[in-house]
C-alpha positions in Angstrom: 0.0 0.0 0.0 1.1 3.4 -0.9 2.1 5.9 2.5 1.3 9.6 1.7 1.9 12.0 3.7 -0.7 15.4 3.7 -0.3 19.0 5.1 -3.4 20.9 5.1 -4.0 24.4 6.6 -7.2 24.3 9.0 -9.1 27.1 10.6 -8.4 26.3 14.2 -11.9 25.4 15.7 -14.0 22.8 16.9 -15.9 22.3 14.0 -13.3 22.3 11.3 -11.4 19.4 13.7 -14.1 17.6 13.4 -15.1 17.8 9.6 -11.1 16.4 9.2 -11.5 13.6 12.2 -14.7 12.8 9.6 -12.8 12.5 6.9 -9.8 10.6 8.1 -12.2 8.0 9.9 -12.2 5.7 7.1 -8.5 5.8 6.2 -5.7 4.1 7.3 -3.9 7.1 9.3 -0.6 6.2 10.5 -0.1 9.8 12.2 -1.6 13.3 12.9 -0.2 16.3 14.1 -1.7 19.6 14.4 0.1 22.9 15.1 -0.7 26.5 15.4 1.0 28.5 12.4 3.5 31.0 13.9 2.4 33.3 11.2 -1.3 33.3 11.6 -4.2 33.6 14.2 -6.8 31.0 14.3 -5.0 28.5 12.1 -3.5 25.2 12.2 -0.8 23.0 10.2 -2.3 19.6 9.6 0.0 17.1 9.0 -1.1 13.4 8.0 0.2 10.5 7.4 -2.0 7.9 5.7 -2.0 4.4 3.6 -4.6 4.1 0.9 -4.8 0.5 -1.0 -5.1 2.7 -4.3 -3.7 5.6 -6.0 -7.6 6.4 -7.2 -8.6 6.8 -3.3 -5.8 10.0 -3.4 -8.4 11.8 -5.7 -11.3 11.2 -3.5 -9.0 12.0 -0.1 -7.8 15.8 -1.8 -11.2 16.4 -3.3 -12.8 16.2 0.6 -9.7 17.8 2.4 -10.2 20.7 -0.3 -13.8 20.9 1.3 -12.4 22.1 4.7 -9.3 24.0 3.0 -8.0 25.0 -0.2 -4.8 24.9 0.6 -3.7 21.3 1.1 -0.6 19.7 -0.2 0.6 16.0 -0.8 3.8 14.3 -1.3 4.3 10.4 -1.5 5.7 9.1 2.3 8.8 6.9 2.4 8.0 3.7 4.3 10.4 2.3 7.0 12.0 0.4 4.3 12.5 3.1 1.9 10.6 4.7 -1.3 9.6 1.9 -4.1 11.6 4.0 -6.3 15.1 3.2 -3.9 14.3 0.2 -3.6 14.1 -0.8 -7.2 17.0 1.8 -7.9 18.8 -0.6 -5.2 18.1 -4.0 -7.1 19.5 -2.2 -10.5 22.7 -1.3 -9.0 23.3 -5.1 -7.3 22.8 -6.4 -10.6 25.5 -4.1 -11.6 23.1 -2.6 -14.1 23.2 0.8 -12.7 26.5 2.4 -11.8 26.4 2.7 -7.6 26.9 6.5 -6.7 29.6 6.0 -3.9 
């Protein structure tokens, strides 16, 4: 499953908490963390880590985090064993098919 890792910026009250505890009920959230900006009254950093069994779920995720903010950005999370992409990177240069960058 593919790890993503979400920072949204939230109006810090009650109701906008809930509307993303909603949200992130049905997900597999690894992490939360919320944090006043240091540059703004009334309004939190929402960071998020989450698994989603599909890529096509991301779509549905941003589309209802865009309901509670517009600005809310995504980047893939690496996993405890690395990124897919360092991984495969990894197998290429044992097979000394990819020159290893020492």
């Amino acid at each position: 499953m593919a790890k993503w890792r979400i920072r949204i910026n939230l109006s810090d009250d009650a109701q906008t908490r809930a509307r993303l505890a909603e949200v992130l009920d049905s997900q597999q959230v690894c992490a939360v963390e919320l944090t006043p900006r240091a540059d703004a009254d009334s309004v939190l950093v929402g960071d998020v880590v989450l698994e989603l069994p599909r890529d096509v779920e991301l779509g549905d995720m941003l589309a209802a985090l865009h309901m509670i903010s517009p600005q809310v950005f995504v980047s893939r999370a690496m996993t405890e064993h690395g990124s897919a992409i360092d991984s495969a990177i990894a197998e290429l240069a044992q097979a000394d098919l990819v020159p290893c960058a020492d």
